[in-house]
C-alpha positions in Angstrom: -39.1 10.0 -30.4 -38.9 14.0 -30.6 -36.8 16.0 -30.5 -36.7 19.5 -28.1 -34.7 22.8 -28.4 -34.1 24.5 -24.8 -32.6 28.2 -24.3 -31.7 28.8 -20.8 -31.1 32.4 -20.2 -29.6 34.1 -17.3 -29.1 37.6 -15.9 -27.0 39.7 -16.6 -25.7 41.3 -13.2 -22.7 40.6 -11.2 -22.9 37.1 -9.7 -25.9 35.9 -11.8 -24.3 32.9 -13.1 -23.7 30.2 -11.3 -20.9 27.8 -10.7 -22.9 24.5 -9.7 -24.6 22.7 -12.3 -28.2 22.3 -13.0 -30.5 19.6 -13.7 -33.4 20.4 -16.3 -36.6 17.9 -16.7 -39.7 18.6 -19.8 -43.0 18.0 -18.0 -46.1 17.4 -20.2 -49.7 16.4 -20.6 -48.8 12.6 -21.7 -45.3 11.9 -19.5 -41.8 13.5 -18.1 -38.1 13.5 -19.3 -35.1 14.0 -17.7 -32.6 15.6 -19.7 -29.2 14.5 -20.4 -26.9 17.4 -19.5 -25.2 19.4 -16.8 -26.0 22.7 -17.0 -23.2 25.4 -15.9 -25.2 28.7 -16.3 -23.1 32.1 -17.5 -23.9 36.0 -16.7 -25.6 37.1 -19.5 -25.8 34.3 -21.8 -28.3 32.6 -23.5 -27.8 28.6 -23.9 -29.5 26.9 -26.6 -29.2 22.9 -26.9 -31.6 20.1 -28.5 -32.2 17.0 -26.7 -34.0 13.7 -28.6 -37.0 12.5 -25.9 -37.6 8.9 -26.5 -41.7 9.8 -26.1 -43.9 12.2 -27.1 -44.6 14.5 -23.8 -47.7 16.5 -25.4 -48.4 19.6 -24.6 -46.0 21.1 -22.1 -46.8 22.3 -18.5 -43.4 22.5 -16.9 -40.4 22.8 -17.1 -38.3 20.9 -13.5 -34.9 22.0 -12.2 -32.5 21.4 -9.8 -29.2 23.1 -9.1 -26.5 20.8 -7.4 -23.3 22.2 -5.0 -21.2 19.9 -3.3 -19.6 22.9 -1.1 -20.8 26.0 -2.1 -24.0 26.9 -2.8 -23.4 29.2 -5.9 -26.9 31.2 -6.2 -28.0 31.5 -10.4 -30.6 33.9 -11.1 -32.7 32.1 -13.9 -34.4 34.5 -16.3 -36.3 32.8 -18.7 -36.3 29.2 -20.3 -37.5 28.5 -23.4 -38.8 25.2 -25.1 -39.3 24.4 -28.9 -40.9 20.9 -29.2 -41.3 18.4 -32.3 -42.7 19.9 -35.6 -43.6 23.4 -35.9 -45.2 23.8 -32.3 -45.0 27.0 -30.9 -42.0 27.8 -28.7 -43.6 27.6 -24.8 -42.0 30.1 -22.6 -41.1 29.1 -18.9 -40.4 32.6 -16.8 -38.0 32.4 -14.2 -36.7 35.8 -12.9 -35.6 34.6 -9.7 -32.9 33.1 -7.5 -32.4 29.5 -7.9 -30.8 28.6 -4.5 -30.0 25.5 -2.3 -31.0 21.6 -3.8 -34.6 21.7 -4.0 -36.6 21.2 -7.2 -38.4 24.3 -8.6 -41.4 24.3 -11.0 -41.7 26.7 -13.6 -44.8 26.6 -15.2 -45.6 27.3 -18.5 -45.9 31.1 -18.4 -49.7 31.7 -20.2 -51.7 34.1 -17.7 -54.9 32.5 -16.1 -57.4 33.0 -14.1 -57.7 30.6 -10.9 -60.8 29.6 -12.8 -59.6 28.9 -16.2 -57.2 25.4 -14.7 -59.1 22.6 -16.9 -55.3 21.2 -15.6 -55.5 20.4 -11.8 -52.1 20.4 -12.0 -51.3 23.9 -12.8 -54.1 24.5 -9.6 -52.2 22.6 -7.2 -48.9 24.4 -8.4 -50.8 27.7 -7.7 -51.9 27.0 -4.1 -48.5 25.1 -3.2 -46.4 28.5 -4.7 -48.9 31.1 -2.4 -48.9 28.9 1.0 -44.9 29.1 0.8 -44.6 32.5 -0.3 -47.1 33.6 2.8 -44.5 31.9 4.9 -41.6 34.1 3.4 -43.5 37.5 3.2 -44.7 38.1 6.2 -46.1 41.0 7.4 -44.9 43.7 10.6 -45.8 46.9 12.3 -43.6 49.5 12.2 -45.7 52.0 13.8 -49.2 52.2 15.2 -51.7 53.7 13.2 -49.0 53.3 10.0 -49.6 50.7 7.1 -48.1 47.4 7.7 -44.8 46.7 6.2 -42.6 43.6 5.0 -41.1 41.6 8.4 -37.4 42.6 8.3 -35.3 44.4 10.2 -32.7 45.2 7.5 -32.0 44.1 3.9 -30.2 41.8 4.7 -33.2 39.8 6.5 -35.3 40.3 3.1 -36.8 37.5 0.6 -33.6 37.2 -2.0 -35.9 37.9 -5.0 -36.8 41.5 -3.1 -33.0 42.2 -2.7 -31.2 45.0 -4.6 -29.7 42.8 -7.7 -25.7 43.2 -7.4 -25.0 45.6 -10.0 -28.0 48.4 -8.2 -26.7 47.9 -4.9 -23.1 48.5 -5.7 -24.7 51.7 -7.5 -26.9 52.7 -4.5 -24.3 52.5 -2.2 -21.9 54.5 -4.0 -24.0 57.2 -4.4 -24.9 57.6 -0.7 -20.6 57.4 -0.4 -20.2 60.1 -2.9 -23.0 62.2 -1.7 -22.1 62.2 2.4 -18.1 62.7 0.9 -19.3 66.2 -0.4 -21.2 66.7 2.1 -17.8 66.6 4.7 -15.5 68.5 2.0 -18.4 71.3 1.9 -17.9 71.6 5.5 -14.5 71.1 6.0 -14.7 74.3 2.9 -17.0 76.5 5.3 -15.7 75.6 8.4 -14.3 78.7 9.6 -16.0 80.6 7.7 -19.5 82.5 8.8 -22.6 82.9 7.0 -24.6 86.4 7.6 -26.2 87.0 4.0 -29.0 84.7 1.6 -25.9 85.1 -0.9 -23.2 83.2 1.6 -24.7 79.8 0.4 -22.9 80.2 -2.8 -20.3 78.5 -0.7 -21.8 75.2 -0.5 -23.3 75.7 -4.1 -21.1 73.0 -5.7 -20.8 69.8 -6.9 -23.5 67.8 -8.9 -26.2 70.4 -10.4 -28.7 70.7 -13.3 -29.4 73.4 -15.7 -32.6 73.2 -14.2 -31.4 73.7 -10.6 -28.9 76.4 -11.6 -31.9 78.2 -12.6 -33.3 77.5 -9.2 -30.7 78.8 -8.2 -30.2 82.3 -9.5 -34.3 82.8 -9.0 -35.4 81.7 -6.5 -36.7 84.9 -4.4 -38.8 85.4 -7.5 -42.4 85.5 -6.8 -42.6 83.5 -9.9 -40.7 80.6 -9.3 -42.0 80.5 -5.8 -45.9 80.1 -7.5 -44.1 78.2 -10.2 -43.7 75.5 -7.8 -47.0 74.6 -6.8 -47.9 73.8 -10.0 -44.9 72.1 -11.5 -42.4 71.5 -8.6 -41.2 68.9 -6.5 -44.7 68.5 -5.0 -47.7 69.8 -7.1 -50.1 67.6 -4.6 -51.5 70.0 -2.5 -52.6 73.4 -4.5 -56.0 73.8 -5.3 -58.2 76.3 -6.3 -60.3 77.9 -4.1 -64.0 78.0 -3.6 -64.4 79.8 -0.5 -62.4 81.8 1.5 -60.3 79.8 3.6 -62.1 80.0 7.2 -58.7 80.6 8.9 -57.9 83.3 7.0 -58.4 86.4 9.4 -58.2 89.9 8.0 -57.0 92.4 10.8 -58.5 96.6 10.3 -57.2 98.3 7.2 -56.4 95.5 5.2 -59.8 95.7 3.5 -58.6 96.1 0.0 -56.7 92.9 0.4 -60.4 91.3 1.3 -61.6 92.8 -1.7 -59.1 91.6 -4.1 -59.6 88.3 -2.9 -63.4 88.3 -3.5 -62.3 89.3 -7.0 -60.2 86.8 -7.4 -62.7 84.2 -5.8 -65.3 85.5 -8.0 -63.3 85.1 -11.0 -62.1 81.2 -10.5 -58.4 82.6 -10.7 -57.8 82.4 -6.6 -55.6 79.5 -5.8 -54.6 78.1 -2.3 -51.9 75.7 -0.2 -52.7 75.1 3.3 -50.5 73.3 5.0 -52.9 72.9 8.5 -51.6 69.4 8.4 -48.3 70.3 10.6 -50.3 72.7 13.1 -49.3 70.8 16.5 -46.9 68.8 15.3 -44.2 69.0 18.1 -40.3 70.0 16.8 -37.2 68.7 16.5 -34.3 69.5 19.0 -31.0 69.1 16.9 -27.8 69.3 18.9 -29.4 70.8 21.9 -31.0 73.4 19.6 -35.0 73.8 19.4 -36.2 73.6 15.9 -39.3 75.8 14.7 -42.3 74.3 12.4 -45.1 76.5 10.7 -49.2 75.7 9.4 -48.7 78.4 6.4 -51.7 79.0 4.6 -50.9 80.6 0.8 -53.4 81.9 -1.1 -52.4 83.1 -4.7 -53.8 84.7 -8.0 -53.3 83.3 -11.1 -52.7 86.4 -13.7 -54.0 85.8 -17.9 -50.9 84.4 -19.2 -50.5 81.7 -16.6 -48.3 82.7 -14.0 -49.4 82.1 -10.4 -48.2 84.7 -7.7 -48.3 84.9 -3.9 -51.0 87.3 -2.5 -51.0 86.5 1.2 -49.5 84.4 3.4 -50.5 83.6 7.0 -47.7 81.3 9.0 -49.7 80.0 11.4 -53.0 79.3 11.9 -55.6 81.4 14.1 -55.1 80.5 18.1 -56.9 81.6 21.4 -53.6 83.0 22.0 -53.4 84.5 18.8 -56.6 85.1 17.2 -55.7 87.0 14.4 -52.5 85.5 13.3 -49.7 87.8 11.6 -50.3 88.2 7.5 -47.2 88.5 5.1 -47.8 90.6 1.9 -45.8 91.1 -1.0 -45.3 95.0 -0.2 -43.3 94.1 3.1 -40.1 94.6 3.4 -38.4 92.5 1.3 -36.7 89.8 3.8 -39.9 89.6 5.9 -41.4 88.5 2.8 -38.5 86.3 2.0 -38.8 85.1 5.0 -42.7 83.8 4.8 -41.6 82.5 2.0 -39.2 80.3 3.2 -41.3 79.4 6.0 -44.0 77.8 3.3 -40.9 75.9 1.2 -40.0 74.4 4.7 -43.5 73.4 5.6 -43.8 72.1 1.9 -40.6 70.7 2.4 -42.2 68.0 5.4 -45.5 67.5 3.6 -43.6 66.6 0.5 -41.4 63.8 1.9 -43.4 62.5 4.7 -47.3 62.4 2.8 -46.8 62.3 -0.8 -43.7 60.6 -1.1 -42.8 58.0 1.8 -46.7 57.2 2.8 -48.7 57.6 -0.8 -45.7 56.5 -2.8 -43.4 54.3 -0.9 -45.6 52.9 2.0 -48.7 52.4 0.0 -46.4 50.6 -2.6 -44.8 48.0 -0.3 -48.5 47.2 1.0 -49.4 46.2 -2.5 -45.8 44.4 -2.9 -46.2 42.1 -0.1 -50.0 41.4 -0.7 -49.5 40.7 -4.3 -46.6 38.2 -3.5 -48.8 36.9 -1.0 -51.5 36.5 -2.4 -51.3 36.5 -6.2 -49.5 33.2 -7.6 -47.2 34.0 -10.4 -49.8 33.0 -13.2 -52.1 35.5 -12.5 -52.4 38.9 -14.8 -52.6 41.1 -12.3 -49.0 39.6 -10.7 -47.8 39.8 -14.0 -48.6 43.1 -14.3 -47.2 44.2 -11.3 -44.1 42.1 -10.5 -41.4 44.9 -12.7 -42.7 47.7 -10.7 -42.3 46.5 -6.9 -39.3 44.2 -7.3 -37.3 46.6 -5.4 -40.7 48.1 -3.0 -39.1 46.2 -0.2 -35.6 46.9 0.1 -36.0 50.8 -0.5 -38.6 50.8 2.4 -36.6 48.8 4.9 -33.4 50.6 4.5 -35.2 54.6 4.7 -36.8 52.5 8.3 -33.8 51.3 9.6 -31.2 54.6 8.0 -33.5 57.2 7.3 -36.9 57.4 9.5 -35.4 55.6 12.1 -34.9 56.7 15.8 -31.4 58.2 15.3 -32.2 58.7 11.7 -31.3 61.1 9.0 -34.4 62.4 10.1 -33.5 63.0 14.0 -30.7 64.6 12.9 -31.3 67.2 10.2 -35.1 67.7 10.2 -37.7 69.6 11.7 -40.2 67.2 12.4 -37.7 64.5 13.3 -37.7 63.1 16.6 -41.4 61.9 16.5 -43.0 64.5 15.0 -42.4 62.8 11.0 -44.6 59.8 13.1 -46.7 61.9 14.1 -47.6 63.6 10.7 -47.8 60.3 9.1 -50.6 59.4 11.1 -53.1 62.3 10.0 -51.5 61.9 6.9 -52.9 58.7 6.6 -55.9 59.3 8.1 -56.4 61.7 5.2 -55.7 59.0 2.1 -58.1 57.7 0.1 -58.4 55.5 -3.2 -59.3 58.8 -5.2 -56.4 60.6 -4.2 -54.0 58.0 -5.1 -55.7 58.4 -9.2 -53.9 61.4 -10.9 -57.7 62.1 -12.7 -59.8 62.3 -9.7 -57.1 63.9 -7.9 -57.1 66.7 -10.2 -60.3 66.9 -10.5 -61.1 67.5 -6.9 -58.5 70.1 -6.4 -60.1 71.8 -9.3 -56.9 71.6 -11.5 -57.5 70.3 -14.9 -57.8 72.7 -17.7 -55.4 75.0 -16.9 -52.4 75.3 -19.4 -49.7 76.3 -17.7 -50.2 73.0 -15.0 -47.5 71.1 -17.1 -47.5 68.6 -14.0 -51.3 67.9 -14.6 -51.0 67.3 -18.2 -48.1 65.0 -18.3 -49.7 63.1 -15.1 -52.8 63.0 -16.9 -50.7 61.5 -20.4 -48.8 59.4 -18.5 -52.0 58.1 -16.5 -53.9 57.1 -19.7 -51.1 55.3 -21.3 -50.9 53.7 -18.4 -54.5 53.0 -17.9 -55.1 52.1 -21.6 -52.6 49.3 -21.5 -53.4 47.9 -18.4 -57.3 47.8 -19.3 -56.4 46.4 -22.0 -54.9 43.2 -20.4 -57.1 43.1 -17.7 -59.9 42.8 -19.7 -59.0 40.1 -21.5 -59.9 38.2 -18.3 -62.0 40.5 -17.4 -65.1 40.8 -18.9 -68.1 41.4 -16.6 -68.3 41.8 -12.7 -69.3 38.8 -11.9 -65.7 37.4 -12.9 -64.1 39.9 -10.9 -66.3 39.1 -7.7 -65.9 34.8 -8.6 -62.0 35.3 -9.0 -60.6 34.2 -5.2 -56.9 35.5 -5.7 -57.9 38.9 -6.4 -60.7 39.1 -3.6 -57.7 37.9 -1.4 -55.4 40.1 -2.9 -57.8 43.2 -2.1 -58.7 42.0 1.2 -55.1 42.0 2.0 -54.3 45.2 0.8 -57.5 47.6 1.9 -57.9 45.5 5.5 -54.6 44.0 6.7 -51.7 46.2 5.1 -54.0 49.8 5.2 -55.7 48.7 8.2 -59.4 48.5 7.7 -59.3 51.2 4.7 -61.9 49.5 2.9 -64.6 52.3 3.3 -62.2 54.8 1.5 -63.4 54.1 -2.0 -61.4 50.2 -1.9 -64.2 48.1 -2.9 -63.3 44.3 -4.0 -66.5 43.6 -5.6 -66.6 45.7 -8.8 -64.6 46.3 -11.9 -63.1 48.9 -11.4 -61.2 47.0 -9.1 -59.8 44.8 -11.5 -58.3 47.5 -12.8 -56.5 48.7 -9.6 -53.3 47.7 -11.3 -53.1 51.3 -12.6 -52.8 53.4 -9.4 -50.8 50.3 -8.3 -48.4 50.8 -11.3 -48.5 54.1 -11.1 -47.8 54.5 -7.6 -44.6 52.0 -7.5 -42.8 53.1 -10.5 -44.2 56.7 -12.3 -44.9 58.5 -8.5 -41.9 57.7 -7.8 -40.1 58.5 -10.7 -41.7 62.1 -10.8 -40.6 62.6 -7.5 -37.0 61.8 -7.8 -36.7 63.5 -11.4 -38.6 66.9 -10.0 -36.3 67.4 -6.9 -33.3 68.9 -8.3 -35.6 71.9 -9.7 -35.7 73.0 -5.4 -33.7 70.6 -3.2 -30.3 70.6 -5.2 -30.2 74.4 -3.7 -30.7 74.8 0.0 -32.1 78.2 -0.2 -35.8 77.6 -1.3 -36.5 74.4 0.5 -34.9 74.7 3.9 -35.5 71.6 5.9 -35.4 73.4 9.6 -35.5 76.3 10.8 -34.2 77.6 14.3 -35.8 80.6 15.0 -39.1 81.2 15.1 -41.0 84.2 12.4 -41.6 87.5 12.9 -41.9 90.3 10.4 -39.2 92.5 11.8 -36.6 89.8 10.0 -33.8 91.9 8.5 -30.1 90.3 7.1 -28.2 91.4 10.0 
């Protein structure tokens, strides 16, 4: 006989406890045991009991359960279970972290990582194959659009895996924002209803509610040449400067601005010329909002960076050369000042649509939920890798398909307040993603290629950089203790299935954009994985209130086309 200590802990959300009771069993190398109790699981609390076994089970491998309802099926969300067995054996941990639903019999295993390889227990091989052929019929995959990574099949939340779902206590918090947030959205214009606006300084008016010191700053600077350089480099979306090694061939320089062309050259010459072309939105066809036309620009900036670190506009051309326009207008800082205001806002507005449709819904969100869905589908829950990844895309899925069926939908936010809505944010997306490669995903290469490391006053390069090798050191570090030689990477089947399923189904046939599944390297895909679920991400959210908590520098439309003779009446 032995003797067993079990902690049984559970969530702590709303409705993580359950109601119905639960049925545990011990499942070892040398037998099984049922044990005698009726489990009634709590939010929040941890339940510890010992229980006498009339045998000696041996070495455990699972732990059993099964929840029983007689009316109502009272979900619990199991975190962990936890198993101390006769002598001084080590405790053996069971992970959970799911819904336990309906009167079927789960199997937890015992929660040591392994390689598909590494089963000297058949047992714990058959539990991996039986878990991935049900989880491919629960994660399936869907096209949204053509040309588009594939997504999770659902319509709405609602239609989601419950273990993807928005735990209680975030979706009561999600919701409320986007309550609070349209709310001050109404009493702002209920505020300027009657009320007209003629002057830059008339959207004080709306310049309320919810702010940062950092976007009150914004606020009171943002005409500044500096701040508008600033952002590049440390903004909401430092992903498309980079310094210049040629000219840009676009760049057309009409009679008498030769000392312009000169300066230039200078600046070339001297590795201190900087540029952000935005030729990505040339052709992409506008919005109509209410019956109004909307008005999108291809701005090309080129700027200087001065000794101290400050990067400043020198030129900037709003569209891109044409056979009806074959020397397109330039915008300098010596023009008037609103016509340079203007071009200005004309690049935060095109930055505005590259930001939110290329670098954060495809290379963050898009390119996240393709990893989501292939690593529930193809990686079972004992393998490193899923271990690694599982806290950063437990929420991929739900995010995604409410921006699809709210946000980028037809009829969507999108349709109705931005420029490229209406099938031009499709549109982009497409030569967006015809554009991303593995590199570009990888902070270091990145950098690299757009010629941006060394440079002190890049504070978005050098925490990226920090953040990336943390990141990379501690993954490494696991994935090499599995790891050790190529061979292994190339003989493990899960992870040759999980990057087939990522670079050829979800990316559609991406595999010759520096995906391979045959070396190490890919092992350690975890970290633009990681990195690309949860710290992308989080930059992004964190960095918008330094432009897009004020109106003025990031406008979203526009409904006029440019022209230099722009004055404030």
């Amino acid at each position: 006989m032995g003797r067993y200590r079990i902690r049984v802990a559970t969530g702590a959300w709303l409705f993580a406890g359950s109601h119905n009771s639960v049925q545990l069993w011990l499942v070892g190398a040398c037998g099984e045991a049922e044990l005698q109790l009726q489990l009634r699981p709590a939010r929040g609390q941890e339940e510890e009991f010992d229980r006498d076994v009339p045998k000696d089970l041996g070495p455990l491998q699972f732990v059993k359960l099964r929840k029983h309802h007689s009316l109502v099926d009272d979900a619990w969300f199991c975190d962990l279970i936890t198993v101390r067995g006769p002598g001084a054996c080590e405790e053996a941990a069971f992970p959970c972290y799911r819904w336990v639903q309906g009167q079927g019999e789960l199997s937890l295993p015992e929660g040591t990582a392994r390689l598909a390889g590494d089963n000297a227990l058949d047992v714990f091989q058959k539990h991996r194959e039986k878990e991935l052929k049900e989880r491919q019929k629960l994660y399936c995959w869907d096209t949204w659009k053509e040309g588009l990574p594939l997504t999770i099949a659902a319509g709405c939340q609602d239609d989601l895996p419950p273990n993807m779902r928005f735990h209680e206590d975030k979706r009561l918090d999600f919701e409320w924002a986007l309550k609070a947030g349209a709310l001050e959205m109404v009493l702002k214009r209920v505020y300027t209803l009657l009320s007209s606006w003629n002057r830059p300084e008339d959207f004080d008016q709306i310049f309320w509610g919810q702010k940062s010191a950092l976007a009150e700053k914004v606020h009171q600077c943002w005409r500044d040449d500096e701040l508008f350089g600033y952002q590049f480099l440390n903004g909401a979306n430092p992903m498309l400067l980079r310094r210049s090694t040629s000219l840009p061939c676009r760049l057309v320089l009409p009679p008498g601005l030769e000392a312009l062309g000169a300066q230039l050259e200078r600046e070339l010459q001297n590795g201190s010329l900087f540029e952000a072309d935005f030729i990505l939105l040339d052709g992409i066809p506008a919005n109509v909002i209410r019956g109004e036309k909307q008005y999108l620009a291809a701005p090309l900036v080129l700027l200087r960076m001065t000794p101290n670190g400050k990067l400043l506009p020198v030129v900037i051309q709003i569209q891109p050369p044409s056979p009806s326009t074959p020397t397109p207008q330039l915008f300098l800082p010596s023009d008037p000042p609103f016509a340079w205001l203007l071009a200005k806002a004309w690049v935060r507005n095109a930055d505005f649509q590259l930001h939110q449709l290329q670098y954060h819904l495809l290379n963050t969100h898009l390119v996240a939920e393709v990893i989501a869905v292939a690593t529930m589908r193809r990686l079972p829950g004992l393998h490193p890798v899923f271990k690694l990844l599982i806290p950063h895309i437990r929420y991929t899925m739900e995010i995604n398909t409410r921006a699809r069926s709210q946000l980028i939908s037809e009829g969507g936010i999108f349709d109705k307040a931005v420029s490229t809505g209406g099938g031009g944010h499709v549109q982009l997306l497409r030569r967006a993603m015809a554009q991303l490669t593995y590199r570009s995903l990888c902070p270091p290469d990145d950098l690299a290629d757009r010629g941006l490391l060394g440079i002190p006053s890049a504070l978005y390069a050098h925490d990226a950089l920090r953040l990336w090798g943390i990141t990379a050191r501690y993954v490494e570090g696991i994935v090499h203790l599995f790891y050790h030689r190529d061979d292994i990477v190339r003989g493990d089947p899960e992870l040759q299935a999980w990057c087939q399923e990522i670079t050829e189904v979800g990316l559609c046939q991406a595999q010759d954009r520096g995906l391979s599944s045959n070396d190490h390297h890919m092992a350690s895909g975890a970290p633009p994985a990681r990195h690309g679920a949860s710290g992308a991400s989080q930059r992004k959210i964190f960095l918008k209130p330094q432009g897009q908590g004020c109106i003025k520098p990031i406008p979203n439309g526009f409904g006029k086309p440019g022209k230099r003779d722009y004055s404030p009446e």
